[in-house]
N, C-alpha and C positions, 0 to 999 in steps of 0.2 A: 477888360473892365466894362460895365454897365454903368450908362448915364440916365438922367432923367428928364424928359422933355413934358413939361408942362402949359399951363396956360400962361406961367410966369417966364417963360422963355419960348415958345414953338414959334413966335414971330421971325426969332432969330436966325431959326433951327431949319428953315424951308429945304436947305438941300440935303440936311439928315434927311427929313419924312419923307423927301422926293426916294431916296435909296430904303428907307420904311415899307413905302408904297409898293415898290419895284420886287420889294423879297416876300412883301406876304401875298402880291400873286403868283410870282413863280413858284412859293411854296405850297400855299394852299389851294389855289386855283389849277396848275398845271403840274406840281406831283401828285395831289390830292383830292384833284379831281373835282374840287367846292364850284363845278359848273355856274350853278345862279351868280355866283359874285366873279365871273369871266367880264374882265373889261378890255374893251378894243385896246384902250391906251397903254394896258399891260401894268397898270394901276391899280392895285385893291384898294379900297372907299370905301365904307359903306355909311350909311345912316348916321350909328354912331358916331364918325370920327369929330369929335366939337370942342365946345367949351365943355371943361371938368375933366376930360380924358386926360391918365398919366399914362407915358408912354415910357416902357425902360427900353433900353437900345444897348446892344455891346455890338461893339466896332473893334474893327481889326485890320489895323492898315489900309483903312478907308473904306471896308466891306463891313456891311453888317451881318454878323453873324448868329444872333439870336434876338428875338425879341418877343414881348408879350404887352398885351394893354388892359389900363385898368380904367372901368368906367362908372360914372357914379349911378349910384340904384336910385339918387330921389329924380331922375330922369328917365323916358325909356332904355334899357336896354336888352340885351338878348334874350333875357330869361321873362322877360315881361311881354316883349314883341316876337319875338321867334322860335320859343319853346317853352312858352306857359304852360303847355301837356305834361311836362315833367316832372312839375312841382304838383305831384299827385296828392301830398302828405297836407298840401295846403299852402296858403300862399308864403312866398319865401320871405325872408328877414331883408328889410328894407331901410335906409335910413343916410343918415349924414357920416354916419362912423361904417358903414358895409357897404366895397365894391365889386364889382364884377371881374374877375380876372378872366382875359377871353384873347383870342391870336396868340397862342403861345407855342413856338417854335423856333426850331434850330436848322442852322445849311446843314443840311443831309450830307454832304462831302465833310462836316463833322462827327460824323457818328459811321460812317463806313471803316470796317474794319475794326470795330470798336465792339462786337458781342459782347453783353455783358457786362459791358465798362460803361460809366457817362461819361463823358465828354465833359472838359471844362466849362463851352459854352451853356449843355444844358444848364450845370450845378448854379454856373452864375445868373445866370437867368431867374430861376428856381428861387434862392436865395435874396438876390435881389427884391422880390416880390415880397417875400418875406419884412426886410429891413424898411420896406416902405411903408409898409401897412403898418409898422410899429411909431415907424418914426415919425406919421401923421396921424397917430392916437386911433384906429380902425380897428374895429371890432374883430372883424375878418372878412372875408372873399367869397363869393358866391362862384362857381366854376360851371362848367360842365363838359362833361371829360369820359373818357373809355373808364370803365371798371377800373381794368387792369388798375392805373395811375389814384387812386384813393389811397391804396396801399402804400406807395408812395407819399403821396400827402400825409399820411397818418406816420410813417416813419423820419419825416422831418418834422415832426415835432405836430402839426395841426391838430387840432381837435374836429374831425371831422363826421357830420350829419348829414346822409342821405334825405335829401326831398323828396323822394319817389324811387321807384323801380329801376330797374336799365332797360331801356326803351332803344329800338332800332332807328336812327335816322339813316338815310341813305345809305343803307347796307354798315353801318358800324352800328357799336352797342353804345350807349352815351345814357350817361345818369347825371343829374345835379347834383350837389350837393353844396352844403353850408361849411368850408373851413374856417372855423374860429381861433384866433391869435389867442394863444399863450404864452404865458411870462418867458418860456424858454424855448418858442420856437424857432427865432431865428437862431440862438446859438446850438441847436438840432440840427436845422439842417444844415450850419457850417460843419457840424460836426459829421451827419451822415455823408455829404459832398467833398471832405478833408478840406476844404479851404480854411486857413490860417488866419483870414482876419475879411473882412467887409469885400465885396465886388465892386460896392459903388465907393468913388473917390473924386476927389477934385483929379483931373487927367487932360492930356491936350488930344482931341481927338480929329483924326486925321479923317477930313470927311470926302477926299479926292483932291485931283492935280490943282495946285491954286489955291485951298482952301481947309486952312486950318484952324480949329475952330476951340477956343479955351475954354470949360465948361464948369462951370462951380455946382458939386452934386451934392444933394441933403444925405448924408449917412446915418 
């Protein structure tokens, strides 16, 4: 299951983001090679991470197993400070109702062996994101992502608008784009991912030895 760690709980929540921190460098930094955001402490950080950020989390017997964050646009973030080239079409949709969806990834020891199949963590992940952007009245998500994954987005339901071109950064293809929420995209993509009812739920999540942690999640 996926929780939700916000500004209305992250106080709380220090040794979740402590194992937060720890999965999105060994993912991004050391399978994926995101070199600039290499931190000694073995810590990914960046700029971002502050007030406004929602952070969804699935945990799994005290590992995190997926995660992605969303951050608000009336702030800087990625698409304003680190790939404004990409909104070639102009500048992108900004405001109190549209966030950034950005870190989004799964333990690779999830999806091994899996051709062709998603993995539960992705689905919930994916989903997830979904039911939050609905349930806090959000227009939709600003992303930027490989081609390939639009496709995806548009078959869970999004409504989704290219910003610009696909542009190479660090030897991959990456495009913007604008995902906007429709009346029926979270029950799409429950439907494309076969999950039977919500990810996010009130759940007791085991956050390691000593430390269990009872979490009340908005659905």
């Amino acid at each position: 299951m996926v929780f939700v760690v916000d500004d209305s709980n992250i106080a709380e929540h220090g040794a979740v983001m402590e194992k937060v921190y720890l999965f999105r460098h060994k993912l991004f930094v050391e399978r994926l090679k995101w070199e600039e955001c290499r931190k000694a402490d073995g810590r990914e950080i960046d700029q971002f991470d502050g007030a406004g950020c929602v952070h969804l989390v699935r945990m799994d017997g005290g590992e995190v197993t997926a995660y992605t964050r969303l951050l608000p646009t009336t702030k800087p973030h990625l698409l304003t400070d680190v790939y404004p080239h990409l909104a070639q079409n102009g500048p992108a949709p900004r405001g109190p109702r549209v966030y950034e969806w950005t870190r989004c990834g799964t333990l690779p020891s999830r999806r091994e062996g899996r051709a062709g199949i998603i993995d539960p963590a992705t689905a919930e992940i994916f989903t997830a994101a979904a039911e939050v952007a609905r349930e806090r009245g959000w227009d939709g998500l600003l992303a930027q992502t490989h081609p390939i994954l639009v496709n995806r987005l548009m078959s869970c339901g999004w409504d989704v608008e290219p910003l610009g071109l696909p542009t190479k950064y660090l030897g991959h293809s990456i495009v913007a784009v604008f995902a906007r929420l429709k009346p029926e995209t979270v029950e799409t993509s429950r439907r494309f991912f076969g999950l039977g009812r919500s990810p996010i739920e009130r759940v007791e999540v085991d956050a390691g030895p000593g430390l269990d942690i009872e979490i009340r999640l908005r659905a």
